[in-house]
Z-matrix of the N, CA and C atoms (Angstrom, degrees):
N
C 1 1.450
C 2 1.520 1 110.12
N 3 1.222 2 130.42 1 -41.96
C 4 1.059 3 151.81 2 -177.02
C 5 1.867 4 118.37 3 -62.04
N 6 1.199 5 86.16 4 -43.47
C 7 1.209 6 106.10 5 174.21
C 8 1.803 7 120.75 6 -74.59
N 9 1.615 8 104.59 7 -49.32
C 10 1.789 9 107.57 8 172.51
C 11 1.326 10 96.66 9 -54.69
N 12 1.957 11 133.37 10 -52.95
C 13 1.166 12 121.11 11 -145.07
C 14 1.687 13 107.21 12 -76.91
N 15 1.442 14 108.19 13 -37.92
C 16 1.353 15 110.14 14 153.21
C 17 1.811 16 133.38 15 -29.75
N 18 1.062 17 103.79 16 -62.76
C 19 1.877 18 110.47 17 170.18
C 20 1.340 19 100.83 18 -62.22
N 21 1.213 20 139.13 19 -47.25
C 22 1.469 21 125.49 20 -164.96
C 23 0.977 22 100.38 21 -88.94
N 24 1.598 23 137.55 22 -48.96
C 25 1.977 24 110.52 23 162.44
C 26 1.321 25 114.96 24 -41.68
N 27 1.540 26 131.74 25 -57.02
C 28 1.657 27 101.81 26 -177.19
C 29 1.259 28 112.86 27 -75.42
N 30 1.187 29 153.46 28 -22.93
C 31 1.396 30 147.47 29 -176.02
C 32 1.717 31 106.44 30 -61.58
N 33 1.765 32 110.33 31 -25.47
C 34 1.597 33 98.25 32 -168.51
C 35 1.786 34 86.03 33 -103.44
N 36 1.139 35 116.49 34 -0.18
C 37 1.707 36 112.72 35 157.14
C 38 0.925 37 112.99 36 -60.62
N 39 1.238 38 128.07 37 -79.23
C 40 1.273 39 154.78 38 -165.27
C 41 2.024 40 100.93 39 -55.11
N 42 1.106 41 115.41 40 -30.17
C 43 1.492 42 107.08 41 174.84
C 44 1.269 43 106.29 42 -88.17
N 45 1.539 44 124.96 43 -29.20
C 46 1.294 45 139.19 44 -157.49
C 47 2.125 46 86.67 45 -72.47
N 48 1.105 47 125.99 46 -44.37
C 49 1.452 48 126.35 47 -157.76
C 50 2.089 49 84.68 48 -109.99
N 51 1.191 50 129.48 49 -24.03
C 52 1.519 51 103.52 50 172.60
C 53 1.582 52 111.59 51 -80.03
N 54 1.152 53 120.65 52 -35.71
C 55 1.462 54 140.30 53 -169.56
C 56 1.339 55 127.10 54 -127.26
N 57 1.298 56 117.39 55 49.48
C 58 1.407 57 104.31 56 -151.91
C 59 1.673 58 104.40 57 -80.71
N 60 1.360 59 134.56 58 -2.10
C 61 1.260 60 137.35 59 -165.51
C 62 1.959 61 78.01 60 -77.58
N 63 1.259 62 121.69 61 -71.07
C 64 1.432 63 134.48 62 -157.83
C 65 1.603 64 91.43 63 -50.82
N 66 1.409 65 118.06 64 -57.49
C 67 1.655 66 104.13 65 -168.73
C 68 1.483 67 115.53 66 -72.51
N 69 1.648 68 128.58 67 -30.78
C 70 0.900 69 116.07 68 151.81
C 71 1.418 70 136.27 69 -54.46
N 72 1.476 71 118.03 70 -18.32
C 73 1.237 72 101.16 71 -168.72
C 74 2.095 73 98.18 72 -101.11
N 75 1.004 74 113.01 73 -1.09
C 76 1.229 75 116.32 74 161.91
C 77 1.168 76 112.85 75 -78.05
N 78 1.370 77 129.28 76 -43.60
C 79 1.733 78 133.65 77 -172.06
C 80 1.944 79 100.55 78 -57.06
N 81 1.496 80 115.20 79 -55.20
C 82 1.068 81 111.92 80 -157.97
C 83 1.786 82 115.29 81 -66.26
N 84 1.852 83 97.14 82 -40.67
C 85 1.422 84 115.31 83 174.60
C 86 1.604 85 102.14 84 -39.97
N 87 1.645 86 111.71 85 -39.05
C 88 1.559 87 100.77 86 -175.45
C 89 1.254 88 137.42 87 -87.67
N 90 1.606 89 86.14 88 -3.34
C 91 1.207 90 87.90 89 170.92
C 92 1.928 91 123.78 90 -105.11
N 93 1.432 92 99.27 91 -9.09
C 94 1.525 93 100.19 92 -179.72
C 95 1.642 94 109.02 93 -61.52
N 96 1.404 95 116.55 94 -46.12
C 97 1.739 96 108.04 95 178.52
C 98 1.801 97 116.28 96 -55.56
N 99 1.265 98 113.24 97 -39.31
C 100 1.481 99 114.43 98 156.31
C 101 1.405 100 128.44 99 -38.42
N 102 1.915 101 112.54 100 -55.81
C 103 1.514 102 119.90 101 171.60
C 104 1.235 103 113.22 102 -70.40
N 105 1.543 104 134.50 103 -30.81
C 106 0.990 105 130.54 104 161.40
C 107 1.572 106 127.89 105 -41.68
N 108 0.973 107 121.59 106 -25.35
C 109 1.849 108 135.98 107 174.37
C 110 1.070 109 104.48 108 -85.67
N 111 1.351 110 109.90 109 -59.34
C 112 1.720 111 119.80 110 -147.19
C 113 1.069 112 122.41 111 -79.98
N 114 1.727 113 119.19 112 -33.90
C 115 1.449 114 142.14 113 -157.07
C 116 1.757 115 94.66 114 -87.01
N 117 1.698 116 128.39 115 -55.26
C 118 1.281 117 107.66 116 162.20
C 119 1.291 118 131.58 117 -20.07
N 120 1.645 119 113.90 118 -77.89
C 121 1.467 120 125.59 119 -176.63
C 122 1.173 121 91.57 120 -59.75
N 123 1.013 122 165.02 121 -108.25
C 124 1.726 123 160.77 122 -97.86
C 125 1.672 124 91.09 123 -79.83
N 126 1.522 125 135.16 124 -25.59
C 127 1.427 126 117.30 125 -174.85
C 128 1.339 127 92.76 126 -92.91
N 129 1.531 128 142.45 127 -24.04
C 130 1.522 129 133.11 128 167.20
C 131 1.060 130 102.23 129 -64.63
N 132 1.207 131 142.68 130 -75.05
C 133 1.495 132 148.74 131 -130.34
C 134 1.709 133 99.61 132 -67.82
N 135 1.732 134 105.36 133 -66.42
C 136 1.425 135 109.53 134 -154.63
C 137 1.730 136 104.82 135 -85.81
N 138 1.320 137 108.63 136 -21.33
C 139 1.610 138 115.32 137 -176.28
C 140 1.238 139 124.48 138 -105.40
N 141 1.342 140 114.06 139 -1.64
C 142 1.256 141 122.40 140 -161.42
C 143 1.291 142 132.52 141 38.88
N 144 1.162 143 132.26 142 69.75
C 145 1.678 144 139.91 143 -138.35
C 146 1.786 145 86.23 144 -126.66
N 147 1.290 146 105.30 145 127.71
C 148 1.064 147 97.36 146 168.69
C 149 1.214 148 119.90 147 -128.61
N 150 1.538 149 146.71 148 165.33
C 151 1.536 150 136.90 149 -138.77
C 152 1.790 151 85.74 150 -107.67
N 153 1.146 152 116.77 151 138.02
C 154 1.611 153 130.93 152 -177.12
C 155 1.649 154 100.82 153 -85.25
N 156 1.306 155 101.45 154 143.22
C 157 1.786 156 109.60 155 179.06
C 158 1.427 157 92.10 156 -71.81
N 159 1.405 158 104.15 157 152.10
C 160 1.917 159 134.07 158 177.08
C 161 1.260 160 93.38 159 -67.35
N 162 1.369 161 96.58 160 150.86
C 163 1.144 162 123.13 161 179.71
C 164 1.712 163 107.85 162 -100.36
N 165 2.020 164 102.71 163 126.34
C 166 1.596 165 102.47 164 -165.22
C 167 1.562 166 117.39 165 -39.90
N 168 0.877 167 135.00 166 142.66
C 169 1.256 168 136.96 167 161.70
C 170 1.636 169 126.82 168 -112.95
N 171 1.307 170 85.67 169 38.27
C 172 1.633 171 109.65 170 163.35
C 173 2.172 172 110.22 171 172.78
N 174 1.359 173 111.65 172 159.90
C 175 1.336 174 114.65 173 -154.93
C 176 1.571 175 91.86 174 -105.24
N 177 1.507 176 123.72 175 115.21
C 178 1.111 177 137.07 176 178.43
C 179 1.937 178 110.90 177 -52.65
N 180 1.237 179 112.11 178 119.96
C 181 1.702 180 127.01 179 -167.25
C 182 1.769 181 96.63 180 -80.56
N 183 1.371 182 101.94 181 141.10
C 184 1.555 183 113.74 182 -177.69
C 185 1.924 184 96.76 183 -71.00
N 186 1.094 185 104.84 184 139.69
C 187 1.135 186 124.07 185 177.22
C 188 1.940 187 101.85 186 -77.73
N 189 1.388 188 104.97 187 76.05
C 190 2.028 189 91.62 188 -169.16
C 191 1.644 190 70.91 189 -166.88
N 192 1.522 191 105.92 190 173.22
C 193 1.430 192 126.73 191 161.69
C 194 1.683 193 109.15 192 -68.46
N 195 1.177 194 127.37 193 157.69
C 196 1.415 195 134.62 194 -176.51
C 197 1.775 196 95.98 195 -106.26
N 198 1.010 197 95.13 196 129.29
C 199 1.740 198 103.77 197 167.78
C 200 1.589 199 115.14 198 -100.94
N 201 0.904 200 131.20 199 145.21
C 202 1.590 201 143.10 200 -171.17
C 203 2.035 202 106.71 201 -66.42
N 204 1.019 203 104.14 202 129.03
C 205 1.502 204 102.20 203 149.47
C 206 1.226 205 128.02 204 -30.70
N 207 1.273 206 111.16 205 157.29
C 208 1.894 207 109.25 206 170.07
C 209 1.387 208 94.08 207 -167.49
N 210 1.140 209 109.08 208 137.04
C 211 1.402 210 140.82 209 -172.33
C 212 1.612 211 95.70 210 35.67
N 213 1.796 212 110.66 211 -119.38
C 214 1.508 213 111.25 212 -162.39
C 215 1.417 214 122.41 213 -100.38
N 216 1.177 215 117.65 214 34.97
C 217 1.650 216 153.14 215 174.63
C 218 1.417 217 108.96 216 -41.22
N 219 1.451 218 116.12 217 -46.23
C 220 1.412 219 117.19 218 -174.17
C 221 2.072 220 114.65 219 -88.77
């Protein structure tokens, strides 16, 4: 056991200082599906963050009859 975990720490050394654009950009990819879960609950839980009501997506109509335009009204 000791031994696999050994080769794969220096092998992701050794890419980390030949390539580091490629190993970094693998490290982060693995970690965004992780923050994606985690980072919600941890901004509810510890900060108390709470999600803001939507914004209307349409303008509530006067409860009356509508009267017509006339001339430059609009």
């Amino acid at each position: 056991m000791s031994l696999a975990f050994n080769r794969t720490y220096r092998y992701l050394q050794r890419q980390a200082h030949e390539q580091p654009v490629l190993f970094w950009s693998v490290v982060l990819g693995g970690i965004g599906p992780v923050m994606a879960f985690s980072v919600p609950r941890i901004r509810e839980s510890y900060f108390g963050y709470t999600r803001q009501e939507n914004v209307p997506s349409s303008f509530p109509l006067p409860n009356r009859a509508r009267r017509p335009t006339e001339g430059y009204e609009d």
